[in-house]
Phi, psi and omega in degrees: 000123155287193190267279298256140161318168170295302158339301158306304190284359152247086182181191178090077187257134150301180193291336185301313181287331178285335172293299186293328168281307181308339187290333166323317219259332203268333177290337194284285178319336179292320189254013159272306180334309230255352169294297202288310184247329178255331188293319165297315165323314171290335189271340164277309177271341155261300187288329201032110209201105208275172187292317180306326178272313194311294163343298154310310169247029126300270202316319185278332171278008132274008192272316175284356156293345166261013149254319209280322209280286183344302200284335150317321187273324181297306183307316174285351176285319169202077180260171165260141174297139173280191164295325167312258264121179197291285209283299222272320190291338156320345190278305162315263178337330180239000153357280189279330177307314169304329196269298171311327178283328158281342189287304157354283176332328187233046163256133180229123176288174184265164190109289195315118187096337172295171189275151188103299190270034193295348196267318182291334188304297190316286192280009160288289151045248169314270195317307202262347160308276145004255147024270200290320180272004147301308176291346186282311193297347189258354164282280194313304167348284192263020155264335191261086126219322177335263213316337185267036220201339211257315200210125174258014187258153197311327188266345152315331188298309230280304184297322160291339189257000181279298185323313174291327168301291191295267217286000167255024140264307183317320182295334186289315184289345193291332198290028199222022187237310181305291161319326187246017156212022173263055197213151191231115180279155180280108173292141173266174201298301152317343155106317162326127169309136182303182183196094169298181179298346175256008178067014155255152168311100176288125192245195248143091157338137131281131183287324201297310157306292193295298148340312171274307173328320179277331098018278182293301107042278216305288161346328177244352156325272216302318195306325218254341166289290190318301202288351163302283160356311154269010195255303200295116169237156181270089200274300182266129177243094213280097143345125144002119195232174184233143191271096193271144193277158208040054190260326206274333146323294186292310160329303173294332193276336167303286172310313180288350202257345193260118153287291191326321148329293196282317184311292168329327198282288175344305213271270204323316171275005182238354189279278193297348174284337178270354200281297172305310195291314169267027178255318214258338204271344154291358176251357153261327131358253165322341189257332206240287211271322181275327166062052164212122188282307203290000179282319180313321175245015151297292222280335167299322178284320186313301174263013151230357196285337167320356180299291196309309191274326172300346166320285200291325229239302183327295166007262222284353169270350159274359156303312174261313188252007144114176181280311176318277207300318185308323197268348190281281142021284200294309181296335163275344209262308172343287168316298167318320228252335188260287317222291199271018182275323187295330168277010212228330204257162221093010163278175139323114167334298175311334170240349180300290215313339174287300169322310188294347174229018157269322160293328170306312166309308188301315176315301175291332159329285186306324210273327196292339197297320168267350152310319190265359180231020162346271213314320184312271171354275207307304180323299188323308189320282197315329167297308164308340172266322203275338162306309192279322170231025161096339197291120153214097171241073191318302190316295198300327177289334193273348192261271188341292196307315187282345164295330172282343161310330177265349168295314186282354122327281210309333192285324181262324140320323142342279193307291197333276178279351139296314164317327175289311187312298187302330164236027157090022184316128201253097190261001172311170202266139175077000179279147161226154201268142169332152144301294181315311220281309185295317157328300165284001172287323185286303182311311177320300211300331209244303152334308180304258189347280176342316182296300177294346153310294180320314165271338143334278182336287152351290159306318182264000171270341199222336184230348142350142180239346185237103157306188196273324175290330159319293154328333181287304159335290182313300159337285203301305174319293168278001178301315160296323147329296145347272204313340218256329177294305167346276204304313203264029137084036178252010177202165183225138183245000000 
C-alpha cells in the first residue's frame, strides 16, 4: 500500500486511455449514424414503407427495450469477471454481430418495396431493427459503465466524456458523405430532370451508394471495437457478487427515488430525440425544400467543429465553472438559436439555407457544452446514489440511463414522422410534394428541436441538483467510500 488516496491510486490516465475510450464511442457511433440519419429515409423512399407504421415499430422496439436493456445491465452487474476485467470484454464479443446487424438493416431482397410485398418488407423490417437494437445495447450497456472502472477522479471523468463526445462525432461524419451523395436526380421518360412544384429539380435516394457505404461503415465498426478492446484498462477491479433475490428490484428502486438519475436521464433523453430528429428530418429538408444534399454534411460540420475548440476549453471551464451551469447555458443558447430559424421562415431558400447554417453553428456551439460532459454528468448521478445509499450497480444504472436515451429514439420518432404525417408526405415511388406541405416541413424542422433543447434547458437550470459545490462535496464523499470498499474486501485498486 502507498500513502496515496483511493482516488489517485485509481486514476492517472494517459493519452492511450483517452484514445482507446474514445474509440470505443466512434466505432458505435459509424453504425448508429446509419440509424440516425439514413434509415427512416430509407425506410420511406427505398422500402416505401409508411411513416405511421415505421412510428409503431420504433415505439414497440422500446416497449421491448424495457425488458432486453435491465437485463443486460444486471448481467453485466454480476456475471463474474474475467482477466479483461467486468466491461471492456463486451468490446470482443459484439464486434462482428454489430457490424453484421447494421448491414442487415439495409439489405433490399428483390420485391423488397415493392406493391404486393409491402407485409414482408414491414416485418424484415421489424426484425432486423429489433435485432440490430439488441446488439447495440450489449455494446452500449457495458460501455457507459466502463468509465467508472476507467477512473474514479472527477476530473479524468470530465475529460473521458470531453473524449467520448469527439469520438461519437468522428463515427459520425463518414455517414454524412453517404447522405449527401447517395442521391440522384429524377428523370422523365425522355431523359430530362423531373421539376417539382418550387422549380426545382427532384432527386431520389440510390440503393447502390448506400449499401456499399453501409458495408464499409460495418467493417471498420468491428476492426476499431477490436483494437479498442486493447486500448482500454480496468483500474478498479470490482469482486464476484452473489445473486441476492430481489437485488434487481431493490436497485431499481434506488435509481428512480435519485433526482440527480432522473434529471441527467431526462436531459439524455431529450439530448438525443433532438439529435435524431435533425440527423433524420434534415435529410428530408435538404432533399425536398433546400433541393441541396451537401447541406447534409455544411449542417453537420456546422454542429460539431465547436468540437475542435471546445476540447480544450469545456475541461477546464467545468472545472471552474460546474458541469451543471455551463451545460444548463449551452441548452438555451441551443434553443434560441432554433427559435429564431423558425421565425425566419418564408425566406427565399436560397438565401435562408446560409442563415440556417450559420444558427446551426451557434446551436451546435451551445448543444456541444452538454454533449461532451453527458456522460461525466451521468457518472456524477451514479457516485451520488452510492454516497447516499451504499448502492453501486453500474451496468444496471447505465441500462436504465441508456433506456431513457432509447426513449429518446421513440421521441424523435414521434416527432420524425408525426412531422411527415402532419404535413401529408407523399412516400409513394415517384411522388412529389406540395409547395404547402414543404412550407410545413420547414416549420416542423425548426420549431420541434427548439421546443426539446429548450426544456433541456429547464430541467438543468431548476431540477439538476449538482452544482459545481455539490460535486465538489461529493468528491470528498467518495473517497470515503473507496476506502470502506477496500477495507471490506469488495473491490482490488
Amino acid at each position: 500500500m502507498t500513502d496515496q488516496t483511493f482516488i489517485a491510486r485509481t486514476s492517472g490516465l494517459k493519452g492511450k486511455d483517452y484514445l482507446g475510450y474514445a474509440m470505443v464511442d466512434a466505432a458505435g457511433c459509424l453504425v448508429f449514424s446509419l440509424v440516425t440519419t439514413l434509415l427512416q429515409k430509407f425506410y420511406t423512399d427505398i422500402f416505401h414503407i409508411s411513416p405511421l407504421f415505421i412510428m409503431l415499430m420504433f415505439i414497440a422496439a422500446r416497449v421491448w427495450d424495457a425488458v432486453n436493456d435491465p437485463i443486460m445491465g444486471r448481467i453485466c452487474d454480476t456475471v463474474r469477471p474475467t482477466r479483461y476485467g467486468r466491461y471492456r470484454q463486451w468490446f470482443l464479443y459484439v464486434a462482428i454481430p454489430l457490424a453484421v446487424s447494421a448491414v442487415l438493416l439495409f439489405v433490399k431482397f428483390p420485391g423488397f418495396g415493392e406493391e404486393g410485398n409491402t407485409v414482408i418488407t414491414c416485418v424484415y423490417a421489424t426484425v432486423t431493427y429489433i435485432l440490430f437494437g439488441m446488439v447495440y445495447t450489449v455494446l452500449q450497456i457495458p460501455y457507459g459503465s466502463l468509465a467508472s472502472v476507467v477512473t474514479t477522479d472527477v476530473n479524468e471523468r470530465s475529460k473521458l466524456s470531453v473524449f467520448r463526445s469527439i469520438g461519437a462525432a468522428l463515427g459520425s461524419i463518414p455517414v454524412l458523405l453517404i447522405a449527401s451523395f447517395a442521391y440522384a436526380k429524377r428523370l422523365d421518360p425522355a431523359g430530362n430532370p423531373v421539376i417539382g412544384e418550387n422549380g426545382k429539380a427532384i432527386t431520389d435516394m440510390q440503393y447502390q451508394p448506400v449499401i456499399l457505404g453501409v458495408i464499409s461503415m460495418a467493417v471498420l465498426s468491428a476492426v476499431m471495437l477490436i483494437i479498442a478492446f486493447f486500448l482500454n484498462k480496468e483500474r478498479v477491479k470490482t469482486k464476484p457478487r452473489s445473486h441476492e433475490k430481489g437485488a434487481a428490484r431493490k436497485v431499481i428502486g434506488i435509481l428512480f427515488r435519485n433526482k440527480a438519475f432522473i434529471t441527467v436521464s431526462l436531459t439524455a433523453m431529450l439530448l438525443l430525440a433532438g439529435q435524431m430528429f435533425t440527423q433524420s428530418f434534415y435529410t428530408y429538408l435538404f432533399d425536398d425544400y433546400f433541393h441541396a444534399n451537401w447541406m447534409n454534411l455544411a449542417t453537420q460540420a456546422c454542429t460539431y467543429s465547436p468540437m475542435i475548440i471546445m476540447m480544450f476549453i469545456l475541461p477546464k471551464a467545468a472545472r471552474k465553472l460546474g458541469k451543471k451551469e455551463i451545460c444548463a447555458v449551452g441548452t438555451a443558447f441551443a434553443a434560441a438559436a432554433n427559435l429564431v430559424l423558425f421565425f425566419l421562415r418564408g425566406m427565399d431558400p436560397s438565401i435562408l439555407m446560409w442563415i440556417f447554417l450559420a444558427l446551426c453553428f451557434i446551436s451546435g456551439c451551445g448543444l456541444t457544452t452538454v454533449v461532451m460532459q453527458l456522460w461525466a454528468m451521468a457518472t456524477d448521478a451514479i457516485d451520488d446514489i452510492e454516497v447516499r445509499t451504499g448502492s453501486r450497480d453500474d451496468g444496471t444504472a447505465y441500462s436504465f440511463f441508456n433506456f431513457f436515451r432509447k426513449l429518446g429514439q421513440v421521441l424523435a420518432a414521434v416527432c420524425v414522422n408525426g412531422a411527415l404525417l402532419g404535413m401529408n408526405y407523399n412516400y409513394a415511388k415517384g411522388a412529389v410534394q406540395t409547395l404547402e406541405n414543404l412550407k410545413i416541413m420547414y416549420d416542423m424542422a425548426t420549431i420541434i428541436p427548439a421546443v426539446l433543447f429548450g426544456l433541456m434547458a429547464l430541467i438543468l437550470f431548476v431540477w439538476y441538483p449538482l452544482s459545481k459545490e455539490k460535486v465538489s462535496e461529493l468528491q470528498i464523499a467518495k473517497e470515503q467510500k473507496l476506502k470502506e470498499h477496500y477495507e471490506n474486501n469488495t473491490i482490488d485498486l
